[in-house]
MIDOSE-1310 file (N, C-alpha, C; in nm, 2 decimals, decimal comma, always signed):
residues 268
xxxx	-0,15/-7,99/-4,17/-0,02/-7,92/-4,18/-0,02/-7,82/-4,30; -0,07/-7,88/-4,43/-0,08/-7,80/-4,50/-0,17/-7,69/-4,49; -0,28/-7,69/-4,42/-0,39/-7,56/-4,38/-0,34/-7,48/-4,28; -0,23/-7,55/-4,23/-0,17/-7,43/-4,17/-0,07/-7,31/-4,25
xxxx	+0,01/-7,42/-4,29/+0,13/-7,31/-4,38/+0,04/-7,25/-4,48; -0,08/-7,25/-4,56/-0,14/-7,19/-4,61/-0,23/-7,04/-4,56; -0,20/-7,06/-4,41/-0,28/-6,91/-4,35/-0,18/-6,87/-4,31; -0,02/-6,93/-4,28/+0,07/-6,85/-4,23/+0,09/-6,74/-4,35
xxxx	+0,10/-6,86/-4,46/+0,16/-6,76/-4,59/+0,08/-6,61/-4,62; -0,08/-6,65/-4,61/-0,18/-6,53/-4,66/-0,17/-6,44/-4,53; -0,12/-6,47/-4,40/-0,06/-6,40/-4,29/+0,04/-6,28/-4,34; +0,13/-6,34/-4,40/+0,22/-6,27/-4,41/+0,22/-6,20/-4,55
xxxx	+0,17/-6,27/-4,67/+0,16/-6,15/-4,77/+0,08/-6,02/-4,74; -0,04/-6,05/-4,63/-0,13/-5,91/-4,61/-0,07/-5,82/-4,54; +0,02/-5,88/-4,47/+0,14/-5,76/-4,39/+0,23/-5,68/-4,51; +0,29/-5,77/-4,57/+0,39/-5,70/-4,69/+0,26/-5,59/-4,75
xxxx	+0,14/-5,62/-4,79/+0,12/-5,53/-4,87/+0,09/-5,42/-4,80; -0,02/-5,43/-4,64/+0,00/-5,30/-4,57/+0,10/-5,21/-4,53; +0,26/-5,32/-4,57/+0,39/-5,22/-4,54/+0,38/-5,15/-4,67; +0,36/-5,23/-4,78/+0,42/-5,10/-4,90/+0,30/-4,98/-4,95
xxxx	+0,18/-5,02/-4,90/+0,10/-4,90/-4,91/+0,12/-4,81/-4,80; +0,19/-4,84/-4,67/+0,24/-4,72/-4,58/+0,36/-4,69/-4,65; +0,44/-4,72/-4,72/+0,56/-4,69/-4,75/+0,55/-4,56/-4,87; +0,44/-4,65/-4,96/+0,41/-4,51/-5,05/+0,35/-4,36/-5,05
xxxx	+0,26/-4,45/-4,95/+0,19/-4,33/-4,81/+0,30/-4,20/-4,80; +0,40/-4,27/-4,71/+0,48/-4,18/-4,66/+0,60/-4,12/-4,75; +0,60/-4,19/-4,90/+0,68/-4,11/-5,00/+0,56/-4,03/-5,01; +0,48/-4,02/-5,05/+0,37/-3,93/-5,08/+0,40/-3,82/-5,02
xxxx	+0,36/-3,82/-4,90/+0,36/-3,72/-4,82/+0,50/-3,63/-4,79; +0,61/-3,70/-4,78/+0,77/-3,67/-4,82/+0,76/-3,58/-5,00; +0,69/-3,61/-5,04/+0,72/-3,54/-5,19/+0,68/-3,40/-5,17; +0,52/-3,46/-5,17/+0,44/-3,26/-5,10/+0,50/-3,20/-5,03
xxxx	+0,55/-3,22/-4,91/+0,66/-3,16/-4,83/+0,76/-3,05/-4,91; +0,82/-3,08/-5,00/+0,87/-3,03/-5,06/+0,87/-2,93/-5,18; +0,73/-2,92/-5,24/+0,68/-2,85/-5,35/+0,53/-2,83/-5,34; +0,50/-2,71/-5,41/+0,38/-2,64/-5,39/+0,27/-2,72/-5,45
xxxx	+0,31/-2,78/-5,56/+0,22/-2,82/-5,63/+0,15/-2,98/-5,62; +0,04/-3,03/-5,68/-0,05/-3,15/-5,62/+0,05/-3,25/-5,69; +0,06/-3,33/-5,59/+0,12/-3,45/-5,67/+0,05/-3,56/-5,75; -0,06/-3,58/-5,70/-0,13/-3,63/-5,75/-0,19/-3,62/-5,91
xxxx	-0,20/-3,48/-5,90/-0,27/-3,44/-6,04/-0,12/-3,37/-6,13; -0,01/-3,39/-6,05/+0,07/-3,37/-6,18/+0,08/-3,21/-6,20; +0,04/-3,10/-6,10/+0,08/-3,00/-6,11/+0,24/-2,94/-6,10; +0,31/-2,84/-6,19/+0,40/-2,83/-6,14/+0,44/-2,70/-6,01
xxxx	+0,55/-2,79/-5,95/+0,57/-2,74/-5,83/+0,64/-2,60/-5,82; +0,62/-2,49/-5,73/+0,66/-2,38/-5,74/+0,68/-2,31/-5,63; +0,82/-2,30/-5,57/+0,89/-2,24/-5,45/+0,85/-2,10/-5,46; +0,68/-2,04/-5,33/+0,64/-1,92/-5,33/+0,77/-1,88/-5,23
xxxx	+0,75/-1,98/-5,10/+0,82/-1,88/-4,97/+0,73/-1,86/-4,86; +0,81/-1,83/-4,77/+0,71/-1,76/-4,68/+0,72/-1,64/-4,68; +0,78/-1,54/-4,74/+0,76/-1,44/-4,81/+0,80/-1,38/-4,93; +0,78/-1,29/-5,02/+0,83/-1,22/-5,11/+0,89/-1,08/-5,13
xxxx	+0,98/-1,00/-5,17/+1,09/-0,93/-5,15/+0,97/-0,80/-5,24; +0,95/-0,68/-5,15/+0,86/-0,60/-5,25/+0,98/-0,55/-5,36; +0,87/-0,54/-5,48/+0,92/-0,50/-5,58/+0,85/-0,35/-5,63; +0,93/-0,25/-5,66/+0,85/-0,11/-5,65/+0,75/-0,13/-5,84
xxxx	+0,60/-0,10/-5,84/+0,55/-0,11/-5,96/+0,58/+0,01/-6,02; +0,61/+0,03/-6,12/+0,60/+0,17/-6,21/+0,56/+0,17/-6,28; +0,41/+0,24/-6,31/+0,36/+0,29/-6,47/+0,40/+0,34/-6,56; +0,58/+0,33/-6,58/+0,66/+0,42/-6,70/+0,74/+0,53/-6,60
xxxx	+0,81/+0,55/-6,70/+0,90/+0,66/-6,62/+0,89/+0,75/-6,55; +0,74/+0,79/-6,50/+0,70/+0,91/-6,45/+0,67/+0,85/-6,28; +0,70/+0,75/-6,31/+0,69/+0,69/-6,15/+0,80/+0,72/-6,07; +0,89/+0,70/-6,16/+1,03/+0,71/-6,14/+1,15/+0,85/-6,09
xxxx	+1,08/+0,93/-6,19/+1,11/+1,05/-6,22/+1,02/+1,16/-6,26; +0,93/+1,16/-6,13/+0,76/+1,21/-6,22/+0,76/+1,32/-6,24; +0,83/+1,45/-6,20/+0,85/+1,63/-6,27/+0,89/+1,59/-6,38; +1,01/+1,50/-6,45/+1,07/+1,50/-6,54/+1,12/+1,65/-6,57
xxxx	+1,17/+1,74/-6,46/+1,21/+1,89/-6,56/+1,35/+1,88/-6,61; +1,43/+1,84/-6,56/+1,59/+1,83/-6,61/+1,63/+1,69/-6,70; +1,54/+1,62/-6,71/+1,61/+1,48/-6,80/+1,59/+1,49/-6,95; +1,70/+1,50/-6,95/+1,78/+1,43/-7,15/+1,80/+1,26/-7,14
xxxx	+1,79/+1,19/-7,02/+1,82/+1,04/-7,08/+1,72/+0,98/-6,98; +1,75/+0,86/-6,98/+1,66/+0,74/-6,91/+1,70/+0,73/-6,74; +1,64/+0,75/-6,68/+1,68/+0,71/-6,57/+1,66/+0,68/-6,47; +1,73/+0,47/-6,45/+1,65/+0,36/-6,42/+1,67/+0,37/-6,28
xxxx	+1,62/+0,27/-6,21/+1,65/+0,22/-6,07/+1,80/+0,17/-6,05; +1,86/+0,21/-5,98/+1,99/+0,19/-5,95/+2,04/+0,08/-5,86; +2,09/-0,02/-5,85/+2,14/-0,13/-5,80/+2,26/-0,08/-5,70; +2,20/-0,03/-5,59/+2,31/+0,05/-5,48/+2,41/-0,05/-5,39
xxxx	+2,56/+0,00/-5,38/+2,67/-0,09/-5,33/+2,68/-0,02/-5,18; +2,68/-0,08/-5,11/+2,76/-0,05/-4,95/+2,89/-0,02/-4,98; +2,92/+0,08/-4,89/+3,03/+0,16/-4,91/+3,11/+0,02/-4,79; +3,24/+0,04/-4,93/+3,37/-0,06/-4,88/+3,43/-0,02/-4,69
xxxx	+3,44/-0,14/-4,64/+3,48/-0,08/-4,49/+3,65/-0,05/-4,45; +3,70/-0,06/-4,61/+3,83/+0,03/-4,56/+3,84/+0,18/-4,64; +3,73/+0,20/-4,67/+3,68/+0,34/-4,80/+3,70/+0,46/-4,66; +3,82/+0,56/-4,69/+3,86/+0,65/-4,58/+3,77/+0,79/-4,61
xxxx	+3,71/+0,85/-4,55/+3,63/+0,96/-4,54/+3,71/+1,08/-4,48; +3,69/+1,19/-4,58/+3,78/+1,33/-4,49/+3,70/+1,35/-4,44; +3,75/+1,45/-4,34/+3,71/+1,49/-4,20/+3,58/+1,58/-4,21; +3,58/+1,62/-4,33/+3,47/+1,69/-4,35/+3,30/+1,61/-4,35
xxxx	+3,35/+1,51/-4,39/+3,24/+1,40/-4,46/+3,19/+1,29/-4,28; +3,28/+1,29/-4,22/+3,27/+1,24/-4,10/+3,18/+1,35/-4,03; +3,23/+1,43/-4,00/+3,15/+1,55/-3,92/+3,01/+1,60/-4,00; +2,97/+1,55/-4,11/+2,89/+1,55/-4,17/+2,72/+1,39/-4,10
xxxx	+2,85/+1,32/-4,10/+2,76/+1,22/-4,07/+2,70/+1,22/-3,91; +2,82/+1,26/-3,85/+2,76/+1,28/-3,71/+2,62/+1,40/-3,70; +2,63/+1,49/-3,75/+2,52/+1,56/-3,77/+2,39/+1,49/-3,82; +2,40/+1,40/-3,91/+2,28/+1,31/-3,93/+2,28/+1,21/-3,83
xxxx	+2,32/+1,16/-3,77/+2,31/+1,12/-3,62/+2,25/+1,25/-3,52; +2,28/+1,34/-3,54/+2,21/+1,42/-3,42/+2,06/+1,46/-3,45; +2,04/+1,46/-3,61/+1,93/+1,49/-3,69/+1,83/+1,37/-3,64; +1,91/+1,24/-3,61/+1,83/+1,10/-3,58/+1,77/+1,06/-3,76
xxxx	+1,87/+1,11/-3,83/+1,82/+1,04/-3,95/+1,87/+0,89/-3,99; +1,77/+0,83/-4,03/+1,87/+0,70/-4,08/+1,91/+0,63/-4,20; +2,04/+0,64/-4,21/+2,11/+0,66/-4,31/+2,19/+0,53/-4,38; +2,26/+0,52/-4,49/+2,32/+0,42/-4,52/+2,43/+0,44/-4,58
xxxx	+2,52/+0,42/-4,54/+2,65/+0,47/-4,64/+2,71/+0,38/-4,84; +2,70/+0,45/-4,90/+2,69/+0,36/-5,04/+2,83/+0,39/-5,08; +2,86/+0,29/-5,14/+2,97/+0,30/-5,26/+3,01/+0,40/-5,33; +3,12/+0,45/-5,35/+3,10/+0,57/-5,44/+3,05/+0,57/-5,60
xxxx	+3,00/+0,69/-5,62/+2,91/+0,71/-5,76/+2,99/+0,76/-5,87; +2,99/+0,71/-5,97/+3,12/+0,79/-6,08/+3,03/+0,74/-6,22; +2,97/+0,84/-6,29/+2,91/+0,78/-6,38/+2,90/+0,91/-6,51; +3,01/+0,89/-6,59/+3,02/+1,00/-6,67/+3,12/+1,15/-6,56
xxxx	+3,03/+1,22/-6,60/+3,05/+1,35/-6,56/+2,96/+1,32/-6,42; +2,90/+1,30/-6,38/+2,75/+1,26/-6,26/+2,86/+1,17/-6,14; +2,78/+1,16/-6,07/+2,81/+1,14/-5,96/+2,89/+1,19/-5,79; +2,88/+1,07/-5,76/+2,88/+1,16/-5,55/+2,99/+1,04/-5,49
xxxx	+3,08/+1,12/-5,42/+3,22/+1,05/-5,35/+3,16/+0,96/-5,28; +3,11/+1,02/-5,19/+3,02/+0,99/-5,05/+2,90/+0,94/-5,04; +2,87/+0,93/-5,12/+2,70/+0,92/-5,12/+2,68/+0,84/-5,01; +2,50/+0,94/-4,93/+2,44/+0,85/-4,84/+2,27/+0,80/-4,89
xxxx	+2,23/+0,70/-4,83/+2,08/+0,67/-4,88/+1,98/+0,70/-4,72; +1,89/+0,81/-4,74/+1,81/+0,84/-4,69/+1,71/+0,74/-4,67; +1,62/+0,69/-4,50/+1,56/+0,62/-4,52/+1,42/+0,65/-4,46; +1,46/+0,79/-4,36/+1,37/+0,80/-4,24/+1,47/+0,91/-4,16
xxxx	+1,42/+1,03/-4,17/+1,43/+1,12/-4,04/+1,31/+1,15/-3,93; +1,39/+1,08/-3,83/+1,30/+1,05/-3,67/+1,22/+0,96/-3,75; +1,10/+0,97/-3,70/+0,99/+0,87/-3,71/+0,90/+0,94/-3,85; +1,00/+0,91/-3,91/+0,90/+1,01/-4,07/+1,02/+0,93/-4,19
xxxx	+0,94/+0,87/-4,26/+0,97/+0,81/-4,37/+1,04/+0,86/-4,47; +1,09/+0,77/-4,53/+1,13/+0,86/-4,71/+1,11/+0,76/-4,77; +1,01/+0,77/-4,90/+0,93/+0,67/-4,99/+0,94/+0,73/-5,09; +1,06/+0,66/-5,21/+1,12/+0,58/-5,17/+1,28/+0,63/-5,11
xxxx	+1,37/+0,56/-5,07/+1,48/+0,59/-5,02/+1,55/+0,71/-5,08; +1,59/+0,79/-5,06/+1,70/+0,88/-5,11/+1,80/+0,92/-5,09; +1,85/+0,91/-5,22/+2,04/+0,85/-5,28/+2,07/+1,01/-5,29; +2,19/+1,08/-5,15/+2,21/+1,24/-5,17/+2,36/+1,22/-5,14
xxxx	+2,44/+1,36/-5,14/+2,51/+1,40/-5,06/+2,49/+1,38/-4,95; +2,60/+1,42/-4,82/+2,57/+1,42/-4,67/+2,51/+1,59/-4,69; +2,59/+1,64/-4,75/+2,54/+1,80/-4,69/+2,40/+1,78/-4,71; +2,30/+1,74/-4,88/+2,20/+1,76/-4,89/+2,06/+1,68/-4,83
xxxx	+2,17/+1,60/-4,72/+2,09/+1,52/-4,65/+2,06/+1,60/-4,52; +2,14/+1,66/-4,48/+2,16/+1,70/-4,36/+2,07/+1,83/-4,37; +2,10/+1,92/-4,48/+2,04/+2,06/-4,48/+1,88/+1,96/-4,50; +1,82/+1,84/-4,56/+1,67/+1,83/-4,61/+1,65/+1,78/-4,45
xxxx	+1,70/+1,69/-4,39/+1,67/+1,68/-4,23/+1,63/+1,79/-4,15; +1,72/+1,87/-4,16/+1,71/+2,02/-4,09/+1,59/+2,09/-4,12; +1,54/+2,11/-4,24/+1,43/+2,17/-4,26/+1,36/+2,09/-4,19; +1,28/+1,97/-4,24/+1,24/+1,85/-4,21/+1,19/+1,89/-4,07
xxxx	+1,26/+1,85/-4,00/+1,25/+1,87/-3,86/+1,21/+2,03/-3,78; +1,31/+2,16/-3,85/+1,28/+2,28/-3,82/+1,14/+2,33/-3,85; +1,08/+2,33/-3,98/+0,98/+2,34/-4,03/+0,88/+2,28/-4,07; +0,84/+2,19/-4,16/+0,77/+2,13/-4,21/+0,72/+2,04/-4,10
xxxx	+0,75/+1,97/-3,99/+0,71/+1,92/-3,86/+0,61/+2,03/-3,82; +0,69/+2,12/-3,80/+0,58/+2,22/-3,69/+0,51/+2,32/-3,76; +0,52/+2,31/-3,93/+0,39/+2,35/-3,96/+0,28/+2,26/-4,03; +0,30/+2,12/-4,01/+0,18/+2,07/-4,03/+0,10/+2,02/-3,90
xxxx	+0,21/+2,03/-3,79/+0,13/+2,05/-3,68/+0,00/+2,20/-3,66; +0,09/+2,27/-3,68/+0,00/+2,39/-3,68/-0,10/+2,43/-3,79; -0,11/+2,37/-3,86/-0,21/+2,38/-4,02/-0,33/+2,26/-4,00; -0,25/+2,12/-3,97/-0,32/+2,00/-4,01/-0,34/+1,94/-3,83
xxxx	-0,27/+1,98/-3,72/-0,28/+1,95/-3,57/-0,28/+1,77/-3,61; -0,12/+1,77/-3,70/-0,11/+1,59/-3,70/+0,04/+1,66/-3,73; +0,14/+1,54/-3,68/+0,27/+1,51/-3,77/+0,25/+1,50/-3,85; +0,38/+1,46/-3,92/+0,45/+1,41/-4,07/+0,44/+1,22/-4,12
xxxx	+0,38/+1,15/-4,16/+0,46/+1,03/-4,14/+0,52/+1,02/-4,23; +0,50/+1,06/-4,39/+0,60/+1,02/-4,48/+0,61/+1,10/-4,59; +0,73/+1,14/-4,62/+0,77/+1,23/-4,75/+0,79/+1,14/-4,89; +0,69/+1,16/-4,97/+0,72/+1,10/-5,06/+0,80/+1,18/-5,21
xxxx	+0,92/+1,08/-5,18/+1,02/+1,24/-5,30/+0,99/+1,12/-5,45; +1,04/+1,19/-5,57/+1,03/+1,15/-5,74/+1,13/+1,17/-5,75; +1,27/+1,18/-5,68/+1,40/+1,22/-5,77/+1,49/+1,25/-5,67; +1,59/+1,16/-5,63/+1,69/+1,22/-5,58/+1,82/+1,19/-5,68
xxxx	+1,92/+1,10/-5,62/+2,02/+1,13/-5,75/+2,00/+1,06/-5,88; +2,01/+1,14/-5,99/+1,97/+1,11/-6,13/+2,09/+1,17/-6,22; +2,17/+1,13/-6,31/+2,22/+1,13/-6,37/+2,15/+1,22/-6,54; +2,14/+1,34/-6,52/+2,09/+1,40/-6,63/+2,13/+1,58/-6,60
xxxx	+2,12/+1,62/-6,76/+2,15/+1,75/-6,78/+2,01/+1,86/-6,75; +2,03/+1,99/-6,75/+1,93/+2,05/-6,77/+1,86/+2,07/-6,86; +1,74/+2,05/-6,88/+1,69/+2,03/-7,06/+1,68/+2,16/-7,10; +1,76/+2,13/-7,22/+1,80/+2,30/-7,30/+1,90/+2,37/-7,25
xxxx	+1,98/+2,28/-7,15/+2,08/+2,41/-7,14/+2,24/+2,36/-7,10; +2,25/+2,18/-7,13/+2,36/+2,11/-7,18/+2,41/+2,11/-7,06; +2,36/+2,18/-6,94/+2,48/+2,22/-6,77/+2,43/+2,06/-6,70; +2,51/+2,01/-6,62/+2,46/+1,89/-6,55/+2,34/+1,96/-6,42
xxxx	+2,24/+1,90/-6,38/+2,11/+1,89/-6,35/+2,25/+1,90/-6,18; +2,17/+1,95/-6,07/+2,19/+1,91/-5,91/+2,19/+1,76/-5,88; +2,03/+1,70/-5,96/+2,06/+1,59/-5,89/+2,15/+1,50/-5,97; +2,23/+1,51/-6,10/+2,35/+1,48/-6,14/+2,48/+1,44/-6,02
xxxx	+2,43/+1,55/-5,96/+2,55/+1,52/-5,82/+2,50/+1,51/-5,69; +2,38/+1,48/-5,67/+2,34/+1,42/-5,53/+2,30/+1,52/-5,47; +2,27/+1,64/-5,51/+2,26/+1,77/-5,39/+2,11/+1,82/-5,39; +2,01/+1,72/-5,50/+1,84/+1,79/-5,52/+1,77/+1,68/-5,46
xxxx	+1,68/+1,71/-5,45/+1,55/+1,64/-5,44/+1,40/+1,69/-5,47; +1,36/+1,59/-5,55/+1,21/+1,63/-5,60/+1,08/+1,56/-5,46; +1,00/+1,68/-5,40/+0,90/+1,60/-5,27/+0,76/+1,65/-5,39; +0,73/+1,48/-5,41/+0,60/+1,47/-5,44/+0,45/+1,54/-5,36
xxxx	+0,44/+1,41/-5,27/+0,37/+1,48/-5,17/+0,39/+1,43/-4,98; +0,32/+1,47/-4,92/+0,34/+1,48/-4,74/+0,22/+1,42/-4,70; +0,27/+1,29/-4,64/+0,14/+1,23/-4,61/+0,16/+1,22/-4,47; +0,05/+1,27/-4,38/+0,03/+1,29/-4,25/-0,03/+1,19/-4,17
xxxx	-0,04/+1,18/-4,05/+0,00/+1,07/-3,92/-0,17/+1,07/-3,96; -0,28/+1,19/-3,98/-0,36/+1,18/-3,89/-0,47/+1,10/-4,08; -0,38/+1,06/-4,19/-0,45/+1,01/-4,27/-0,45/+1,07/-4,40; -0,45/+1,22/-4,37/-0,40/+1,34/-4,52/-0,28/+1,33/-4,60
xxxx	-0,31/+1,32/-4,69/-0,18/+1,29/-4,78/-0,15/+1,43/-4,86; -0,11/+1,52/-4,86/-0,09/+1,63/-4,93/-0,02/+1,63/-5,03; -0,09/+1,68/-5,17/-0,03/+1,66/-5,26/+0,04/+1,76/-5,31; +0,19/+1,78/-5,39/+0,26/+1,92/-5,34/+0,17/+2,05/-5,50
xxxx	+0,07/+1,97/-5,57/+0,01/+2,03/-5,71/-0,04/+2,17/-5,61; -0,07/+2,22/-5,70/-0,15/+2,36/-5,69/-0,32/+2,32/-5,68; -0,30/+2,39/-5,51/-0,41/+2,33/-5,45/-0,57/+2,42/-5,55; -0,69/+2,37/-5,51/-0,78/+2,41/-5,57/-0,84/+2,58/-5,49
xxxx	-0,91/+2,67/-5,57/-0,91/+2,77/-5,51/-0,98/+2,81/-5,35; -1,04/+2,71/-5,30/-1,10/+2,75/-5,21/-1,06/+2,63/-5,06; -0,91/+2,59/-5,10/-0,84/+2,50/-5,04/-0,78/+2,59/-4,94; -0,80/+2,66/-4,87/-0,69/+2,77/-4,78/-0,58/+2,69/-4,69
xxxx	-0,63/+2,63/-4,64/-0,55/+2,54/-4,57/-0,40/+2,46/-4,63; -0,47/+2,42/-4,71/-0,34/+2,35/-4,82/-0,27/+2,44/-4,83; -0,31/+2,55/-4,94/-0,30/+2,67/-4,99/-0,13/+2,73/-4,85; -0,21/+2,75/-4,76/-0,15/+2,79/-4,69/-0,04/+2,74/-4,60
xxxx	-0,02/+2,57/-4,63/+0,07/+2,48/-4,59/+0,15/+2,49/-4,70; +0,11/+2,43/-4,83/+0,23/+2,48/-4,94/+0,29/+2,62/-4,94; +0,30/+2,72/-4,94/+0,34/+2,83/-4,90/+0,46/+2,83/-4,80; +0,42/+2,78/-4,70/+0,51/+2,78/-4,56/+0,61/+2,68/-4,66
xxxx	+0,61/+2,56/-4,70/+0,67/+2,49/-4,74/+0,81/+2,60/-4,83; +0,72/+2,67/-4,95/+0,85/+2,70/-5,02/+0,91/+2,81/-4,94; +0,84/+2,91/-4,88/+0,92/+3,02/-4,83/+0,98/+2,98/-4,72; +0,99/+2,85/-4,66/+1,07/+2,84/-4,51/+1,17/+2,75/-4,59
xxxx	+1,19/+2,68/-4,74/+1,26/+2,61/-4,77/+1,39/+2,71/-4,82; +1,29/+2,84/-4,85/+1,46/+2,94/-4,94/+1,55/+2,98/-4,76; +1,52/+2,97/-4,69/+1,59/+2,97/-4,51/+1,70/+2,85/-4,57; +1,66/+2,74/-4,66/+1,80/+2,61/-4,61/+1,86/+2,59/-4,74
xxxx	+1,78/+2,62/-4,83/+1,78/+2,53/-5,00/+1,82/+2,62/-5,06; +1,95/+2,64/-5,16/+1,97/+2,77/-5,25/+1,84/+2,76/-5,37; +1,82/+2,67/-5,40/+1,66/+2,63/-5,53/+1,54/+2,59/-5,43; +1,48/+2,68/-5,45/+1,29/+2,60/-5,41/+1,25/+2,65/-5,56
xxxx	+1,22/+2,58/-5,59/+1,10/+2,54/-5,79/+0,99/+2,45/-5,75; +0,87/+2,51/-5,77/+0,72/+2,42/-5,74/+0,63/+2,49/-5,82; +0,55/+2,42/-5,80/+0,41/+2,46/-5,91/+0,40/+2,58/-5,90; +0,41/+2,66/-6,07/+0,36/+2,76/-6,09/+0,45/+2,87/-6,12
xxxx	+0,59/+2,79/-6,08/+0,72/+2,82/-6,17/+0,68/+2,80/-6,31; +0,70/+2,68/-6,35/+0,67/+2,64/-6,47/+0,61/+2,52/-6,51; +0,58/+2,48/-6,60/+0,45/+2,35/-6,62/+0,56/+2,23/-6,59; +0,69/+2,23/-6,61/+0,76/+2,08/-6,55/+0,76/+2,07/-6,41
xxxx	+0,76/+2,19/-6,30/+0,74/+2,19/-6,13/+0,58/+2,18/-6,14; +0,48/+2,17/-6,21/+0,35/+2,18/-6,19/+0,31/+2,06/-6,08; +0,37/+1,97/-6,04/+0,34/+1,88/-5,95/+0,45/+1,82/-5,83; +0,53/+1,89/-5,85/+0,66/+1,89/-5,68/+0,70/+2,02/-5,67
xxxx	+0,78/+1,99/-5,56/+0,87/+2,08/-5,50/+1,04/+2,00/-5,51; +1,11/+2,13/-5,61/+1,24/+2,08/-5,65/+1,31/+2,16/-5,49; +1,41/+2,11/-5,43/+1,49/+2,16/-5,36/+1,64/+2,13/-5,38; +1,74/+2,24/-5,36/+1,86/+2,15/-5,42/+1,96/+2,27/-5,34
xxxx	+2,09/+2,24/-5,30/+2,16/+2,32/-5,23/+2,30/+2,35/-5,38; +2,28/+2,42/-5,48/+2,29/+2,45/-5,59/+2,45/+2,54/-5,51; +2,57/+2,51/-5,54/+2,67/+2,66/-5,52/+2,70/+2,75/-5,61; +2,69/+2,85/-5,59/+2,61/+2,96/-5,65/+2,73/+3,08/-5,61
xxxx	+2,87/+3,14/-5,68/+2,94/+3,21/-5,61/+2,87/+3,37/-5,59; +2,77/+3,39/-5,63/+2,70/+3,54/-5,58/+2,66/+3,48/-5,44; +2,58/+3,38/-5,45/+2,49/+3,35/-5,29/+2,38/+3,36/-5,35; +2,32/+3,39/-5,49/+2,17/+3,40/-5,54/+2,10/+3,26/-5,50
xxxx	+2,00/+3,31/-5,46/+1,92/+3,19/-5,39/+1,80/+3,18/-5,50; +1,73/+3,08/-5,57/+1,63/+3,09/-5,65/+1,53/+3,02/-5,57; +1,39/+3,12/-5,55/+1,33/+3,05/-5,46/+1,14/+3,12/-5,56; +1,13/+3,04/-5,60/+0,99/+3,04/-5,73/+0,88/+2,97/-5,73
C-alpha cells in the first residue's frame, strides 16, 4: 500500500512540474509577442511598426529653400491645417478650384495663412498635376496653382516630349509659400503670399532628371529645353528669374504671377 501511494505521489508531482514549465513557456512567448526586444537577454523593447511615417532629410536650410534669393529670416517646415468645413469661399475662389479639377490637379484645401504681414486666405497644397508629381508638396494660391498647372500641362509636357521623347514624372520645386521679404529691398517676397514658386529640377518618365543650373556648353539639348521653359513661362507667369539673372537664380527657375498695374512682365 505504501509503494503504491508513493508512485501515485511522484505521478503527480511530474505532472505539476510539466504544467509550470508549459505555463512559463507560454508567458514567454506572450511577453515577446509584445515587444521587440529578447527577453531573455534583457534587451530593451522597442515599438518599430510595421511601418514608419517618411520624414523629409535636410542638409540645412538650402534643402529647404535652396535659391535662397528673397529670405531675411528662417524658414521652417510648416505644420499644415485642413481647411475648417464650414470655412465659406467667394465665388471667385470656388470657380478657381473647379478649374483645378479640370486641370486634374490634386489638391488639398488648408486652413487659412495669417502670419505677420504674409500669408494666403485660401490656400491650396499642390500634390500632383495628372500623373506628374510635386516633390515636395506645394503650399500656393488657387490662381498660382492653376496658372503653374496650365503651363505644366500646355508646355513643359509637350516639350520634353519633343526634346527628351519621354514625359514629365516629377517637378521638383525649393520654395513655395515662405514668409520673407526681398533681400535689400524691405517689399514682402511673392512667395510671402502664396503666388511663386521656385522649380529645382524636371525629372523625366524615361530616367533624366534635369537640372534647372546652367547647362554645360556643349549640352544642346538641355540647353534648348531650358530655354523653352523660360520663354513659354513669360506666356503664363508675370516673373520668370533663372540662371544667369543673377548668382541667387544660378540654380532654379523662380516663377510668380507678381500684379504689376503697368502689366510689366519680368521675364530674365
Amino acid at each position: 500500500m505504501a509503494g503504491t501511494f508513493r508512485a501515485v505521489f511522484f505521478a503527480v508531482a511530474r505532472q505539476s512540474k510539466h504544467a509550470a514549465m508549459a505555463a512559463a513557456g507560454l508567458a514567454l512567448v506572450a511577453i515577446s509577442g509584445c515587444n521587440t526586444g529578447n527577453v531573455l537577454s534583457l534587451e530593451p523593447a522597442v515599438d518599430v511598426g510595421s511601418q514608419t511615417s517618411a520624414m523629409p532629410q535636410y542638409a540645412g536650410m538650402q534643402k529647404l529653400v535652396p535659391s535662397n534669393p528673397y529670405m531675411t529670416q528662417a524658414a521652417y517646415p510648416r505644420m499644415d491645417e485642413p481647411m475648417s468645413p464650414v470655412e465659406q469661399m467667394p465665388a471667385s475662389e470656388t470657380d478657381c478650384r473647379q478649374q483645378l479639377k479640370r486641370l486634374d490637379v490634386a489638391f488639398t484645401d488648408l486652413a487659412p495663412i495669417h502670419e505677420g504681414q504674409c500669408g494666403i486666405d485660401y490656400p491650396v497644397k499642390v500634390s500632383a498635376i495628372g500623373n506628374i508629381q510635386m516633390k515636395p508638396a506645394a503650399t500656393l494660391t488657387c490662381d498660382m496653382a492653376a496658372t503653374f498647372a496650365g503651363w505644366t500641362r500646355n508646355e513643359l509636357v509637350p516639350s520634353a516630349r519633343w526634346r527628351y521623347f519621354s514625359g514629365v514624372k516629377t517637378i521638383h520645386q525649393g520654395s513655395s509659400y515662405s514668409c520673407r521679404n526681398i533681400a535689400g529691398e524691405g517689399v514682402l517676397s511673392e512667395h510671402g503670399k502664396g503666388n511663386a514658386l521656385d522649380v529645382m529640377s524636371i525629372e523625366l518618365n524615361n530616367g533624366d532628371d534635369i537640372d534647372v543650373r546652367k547647362p554645360g556648353l556643349f549640352a544642346f539639348r538641355t540647353r534648348g529645353f531650358l530655354n523653352n521653359v523660360r520663354a513659354d513661362g513669360c506666356q503664363y507667369f508675370t516673373t520668370v528669374l533663372g540662371p544667369g539673372y543673377n548668382y541667387d537664380h544660378r540654380n532654379h527657375f523662380h516663377f510668380d504671377i507678381k500684379n504689376r498695374k503697368s502689366g510689366y512682365r519680368a521675364c530674365r
